[in-house]
C-alpha positions in Angstrom: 44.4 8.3 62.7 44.0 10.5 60.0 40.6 13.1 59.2 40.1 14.0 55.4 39.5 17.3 54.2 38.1 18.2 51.4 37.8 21.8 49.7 36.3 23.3 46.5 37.7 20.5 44.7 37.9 20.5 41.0 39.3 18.1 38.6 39.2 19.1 34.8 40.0 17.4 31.4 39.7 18.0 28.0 38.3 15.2 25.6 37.1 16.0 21.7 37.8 19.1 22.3 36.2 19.7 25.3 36.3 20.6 29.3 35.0 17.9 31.4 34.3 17.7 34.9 34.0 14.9 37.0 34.2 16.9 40.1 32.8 20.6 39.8 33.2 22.1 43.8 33.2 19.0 45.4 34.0 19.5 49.6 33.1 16.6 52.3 34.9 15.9 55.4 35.7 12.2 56.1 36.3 11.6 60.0 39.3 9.9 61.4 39.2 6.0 62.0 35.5 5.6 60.0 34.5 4.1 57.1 33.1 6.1 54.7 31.1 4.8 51.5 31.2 7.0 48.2 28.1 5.8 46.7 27.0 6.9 42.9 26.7 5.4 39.5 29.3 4.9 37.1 30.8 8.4 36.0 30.0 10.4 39.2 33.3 11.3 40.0 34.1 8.6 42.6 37.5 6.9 41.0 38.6 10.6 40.4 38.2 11.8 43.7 39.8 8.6 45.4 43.0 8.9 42.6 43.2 12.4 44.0 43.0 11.2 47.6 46.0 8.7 46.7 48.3 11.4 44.9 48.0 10.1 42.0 46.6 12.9 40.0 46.1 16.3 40.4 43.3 18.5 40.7 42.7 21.4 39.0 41.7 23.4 42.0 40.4 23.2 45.5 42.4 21.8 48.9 43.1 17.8 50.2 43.9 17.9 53.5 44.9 14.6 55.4 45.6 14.6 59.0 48.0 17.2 59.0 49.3 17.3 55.3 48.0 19.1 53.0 48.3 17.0 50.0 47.3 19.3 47.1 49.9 21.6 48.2 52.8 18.6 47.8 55.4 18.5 45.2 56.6 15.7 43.2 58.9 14.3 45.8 56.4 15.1 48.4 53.5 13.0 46.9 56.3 10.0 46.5 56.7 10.4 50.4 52.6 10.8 50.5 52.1 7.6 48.7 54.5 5.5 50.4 53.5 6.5 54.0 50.6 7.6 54.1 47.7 5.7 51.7 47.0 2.5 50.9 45.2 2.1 47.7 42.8 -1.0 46.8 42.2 -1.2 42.9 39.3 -2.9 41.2 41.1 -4.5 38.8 43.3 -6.2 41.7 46.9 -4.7 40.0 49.0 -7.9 41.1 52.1 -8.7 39.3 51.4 -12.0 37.9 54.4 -13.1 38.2 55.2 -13.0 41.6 53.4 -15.1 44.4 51.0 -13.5 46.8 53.4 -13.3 49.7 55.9 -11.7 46.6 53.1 -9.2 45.9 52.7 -8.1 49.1 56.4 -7.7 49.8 56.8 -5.0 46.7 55.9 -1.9 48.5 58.1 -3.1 51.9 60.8 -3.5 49.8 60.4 -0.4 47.7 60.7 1.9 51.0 64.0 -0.3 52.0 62.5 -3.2 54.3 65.2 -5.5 54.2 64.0 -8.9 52.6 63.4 -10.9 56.2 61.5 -8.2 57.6 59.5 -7.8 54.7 59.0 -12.1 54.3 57.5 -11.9 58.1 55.6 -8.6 57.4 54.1 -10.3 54.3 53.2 -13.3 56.2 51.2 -11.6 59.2 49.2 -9.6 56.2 48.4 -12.9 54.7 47.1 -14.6 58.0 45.5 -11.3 58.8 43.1 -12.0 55.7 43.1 -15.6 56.1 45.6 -16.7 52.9 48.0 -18.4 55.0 47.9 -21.5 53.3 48.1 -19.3 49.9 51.3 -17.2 50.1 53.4 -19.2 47.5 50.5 -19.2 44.8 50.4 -16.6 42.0 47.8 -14.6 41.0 46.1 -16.9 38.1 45.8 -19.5 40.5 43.6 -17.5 43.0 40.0 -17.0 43.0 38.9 -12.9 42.5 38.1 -12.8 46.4 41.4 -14.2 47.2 43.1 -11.9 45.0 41.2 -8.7 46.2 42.2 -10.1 50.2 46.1 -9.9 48.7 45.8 -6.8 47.2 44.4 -5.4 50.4 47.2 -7.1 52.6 49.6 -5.3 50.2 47.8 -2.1 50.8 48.1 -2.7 54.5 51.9 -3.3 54.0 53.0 -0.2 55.3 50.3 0.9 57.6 49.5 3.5 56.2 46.9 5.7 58.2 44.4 6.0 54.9 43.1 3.4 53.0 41.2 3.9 49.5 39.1 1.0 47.7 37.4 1.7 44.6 34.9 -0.7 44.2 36.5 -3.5 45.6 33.6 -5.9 45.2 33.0 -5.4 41.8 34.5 -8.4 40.5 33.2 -11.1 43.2 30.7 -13.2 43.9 28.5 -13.2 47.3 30.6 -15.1 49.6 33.6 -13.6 48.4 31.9 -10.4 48.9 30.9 -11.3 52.4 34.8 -12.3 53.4 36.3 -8.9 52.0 34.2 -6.9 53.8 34.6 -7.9 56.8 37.8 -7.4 56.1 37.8 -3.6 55.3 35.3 -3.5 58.0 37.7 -4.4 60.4 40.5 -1.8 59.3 39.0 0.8 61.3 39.4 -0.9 64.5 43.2 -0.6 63.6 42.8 3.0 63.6 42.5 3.6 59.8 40.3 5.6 57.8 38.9 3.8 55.0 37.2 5.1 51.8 35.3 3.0 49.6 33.9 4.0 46.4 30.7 1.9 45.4 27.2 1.1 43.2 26.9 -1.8 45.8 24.5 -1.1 48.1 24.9 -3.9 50.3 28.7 -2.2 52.1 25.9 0.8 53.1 25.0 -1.4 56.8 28.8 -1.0 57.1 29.6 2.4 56.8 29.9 4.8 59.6 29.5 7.7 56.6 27.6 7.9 53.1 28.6 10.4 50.6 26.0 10.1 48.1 28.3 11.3 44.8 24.7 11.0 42.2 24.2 13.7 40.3 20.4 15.4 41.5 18.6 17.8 40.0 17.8 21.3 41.2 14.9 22.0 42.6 12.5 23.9 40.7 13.9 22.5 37.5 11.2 23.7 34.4 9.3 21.3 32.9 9.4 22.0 29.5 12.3 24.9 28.1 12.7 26.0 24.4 16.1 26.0 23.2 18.1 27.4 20.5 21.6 26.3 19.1 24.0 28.1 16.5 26.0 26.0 14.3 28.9 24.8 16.4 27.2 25.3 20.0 27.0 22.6 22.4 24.0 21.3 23.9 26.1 19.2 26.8 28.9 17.3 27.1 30.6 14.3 28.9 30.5 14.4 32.4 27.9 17.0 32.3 24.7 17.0 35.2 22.0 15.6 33.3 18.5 17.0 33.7 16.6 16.9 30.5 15.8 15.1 27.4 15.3 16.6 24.2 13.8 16.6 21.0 15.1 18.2 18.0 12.4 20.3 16.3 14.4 21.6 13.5 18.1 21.1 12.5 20.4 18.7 13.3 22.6 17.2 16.5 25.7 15.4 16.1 26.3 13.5 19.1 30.0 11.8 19.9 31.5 9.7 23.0 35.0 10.3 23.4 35.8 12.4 20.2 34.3 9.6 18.2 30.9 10.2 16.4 28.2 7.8 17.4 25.2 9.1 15.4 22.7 12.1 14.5 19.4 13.3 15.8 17.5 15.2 13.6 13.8 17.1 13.6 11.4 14.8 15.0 13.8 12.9 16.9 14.2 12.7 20.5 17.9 11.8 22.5 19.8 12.3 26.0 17.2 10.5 28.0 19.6 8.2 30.4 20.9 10.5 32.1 17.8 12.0 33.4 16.1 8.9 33.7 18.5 7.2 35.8 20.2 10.2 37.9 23.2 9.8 35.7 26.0 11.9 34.2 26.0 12.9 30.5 28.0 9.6 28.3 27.8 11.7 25.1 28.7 15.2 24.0 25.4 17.2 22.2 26.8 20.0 19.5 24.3 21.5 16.7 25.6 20.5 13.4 23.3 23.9 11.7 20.7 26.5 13.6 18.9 24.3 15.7 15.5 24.4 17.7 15.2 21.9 20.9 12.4 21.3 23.0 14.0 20.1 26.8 12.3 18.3 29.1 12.7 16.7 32.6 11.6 12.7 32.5 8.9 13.5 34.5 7.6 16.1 32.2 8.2 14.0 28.8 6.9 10.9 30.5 3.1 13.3 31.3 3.1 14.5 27.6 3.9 11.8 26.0 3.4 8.8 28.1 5.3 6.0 29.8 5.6 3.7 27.0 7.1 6.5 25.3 10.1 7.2 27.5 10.8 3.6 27.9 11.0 3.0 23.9 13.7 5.6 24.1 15.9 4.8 27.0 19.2 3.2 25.9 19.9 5.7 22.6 21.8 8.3 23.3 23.7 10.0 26.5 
């Protein structure tokens, strides 16, 4: 069994132009042989974190620390070993090979570490009873339903027992009995001695967990109301990924507002924007940058909804970031 560490950890990109962080600091401790849910809304850093978990990308700063290897410290050939032995990674969008039958699937990784092809046929087979697809180990992917396909792609995670296991959001794509089937599933990996992260919006694996790291964004306590602000030409208001806390409204000059380097529209005097991530605990979708010398007004929902009513807010919400 194998506890989870985690340190300071930061993970930092550049888009348009600009840093982004989808984890600013972040620490939590994950004990061994529990399930732990990572529960926030889309953008909160929970795919990043579990991608960093598996090896497959780095942080910027900050420590990983899995039973006793500390993984941020690992070189190339070291994470190779890491990912191979040590985590098992669920993906959302399944990541079958479509060509290859289930059984084939879950044979890939047994193979790749040098499982000689009977060993890795009877291997294959006990993964596939283990999650109930015995009767499905010659079909391929497009013939099985999403729960069936997420059950394989968890039996091929399980293929070289590891001590970790990672999901990110593994019930995304299913319906409610499929739901039902796969977690019991991951469920039932801790009583093999794993440690299993899931990242989640799905609020019905929460009766499952034996941990909840809630990964939403809050706002500090003793947020201001209502702030005055004032931009030069060029200076950013917020961007991507950014804590939102405030709406604003533009009392003079202009705000050019882009998602992903691409423009997606203006907001000028009189004009009020940035109210979904407030409203609904979110992180910033679009970058804010004055365009010329420009005056703001920010508020928190709360005090925008008091000034200028409920009906108000809710004619805005679904503009911009």
């Amino acid at each position: 069994m194998s506890e989870v560490v985690i340190e300071d950890l930061v993970v930092e990109y550049h888009r348009g132009g600009y840093p982004i962080r989808p984890l600013d600091g972040f620490s939590a401790r994950v004990p061994a042989g529990q399930l732990t849910v990572l529960l926030g809304p889309s953008g909160c850093g929970k795919t990043t974190l579990l991608s960093c978990l598996s090896g497959i990308q780095r942080p910027a700063s900050g420590t990983i620390v899995v039973g006793d290897t500390t993984v941020t410290a690992l070189d190339a050939q070291g994470l190779t070993a890491y990912r191979r032995s040590t985590v098992g990674v669920v993906f959302q969008a399944f990541n079958l090979v479509p060509s290859l039958s289930a059984q084939e699937n879950i044979m890939v990784p047994l193979r790749s570490a040098g499982t000689r092809r009977l060993a890795a046929r009877a291997r294959a087979t006990e993964l596939l009873e283990m999650v109930g697809l015995s009767d499905r180990g010659d079909h391929r992917p497009g013939s099985l339903s999403g729960g069936q396909m997420q059950r394989v792609a968890i039996a091929r995670a399980l293929a070289l027992d590891p001590p970790l296991i990672v999901a990110d959001e593994p019930t995304a794509n299913l319906d409610h009995v499929q739901v039902e089937v796969v977690l019991r599933i991951l469920r039932s990996l801790t009583k093999r001695g794993s440690t299993v992260l899931i990242s989640t919006h799905d609020q019905r694996l929460l009766p499952l967990a034996d941990q909840v790291i809630d990964m939403a964004p809050h706002q500090p306590s003793g947020l201001t109301p209502v702030v005055k602000v004032t931009l030069a030409i060029g200076e950013m208001l917020f961007g991507e990924g950014d804590v939102g806390d405030r709406l604003y409204r533009v009392e003079s000059g202009q705000i050019a507002l882009s998602r992903g380097g691409a423009p997606i529209g203006t907001a000028n005097a009189g004009e009020v924007f940035g109210e979904m991530a407030p409203v609904f605990s979110l992180t910033r979708s679009a970058t804010a940058i004055a365009t010329e010398a420009t005056s703001l007004t920010g508020y928190t929902a709360k005090a925008f909804r008091s000034e200028f009513g409920g009906d108000a807010l809710r004619q805005l919400v679904g503009r911009w970031g």
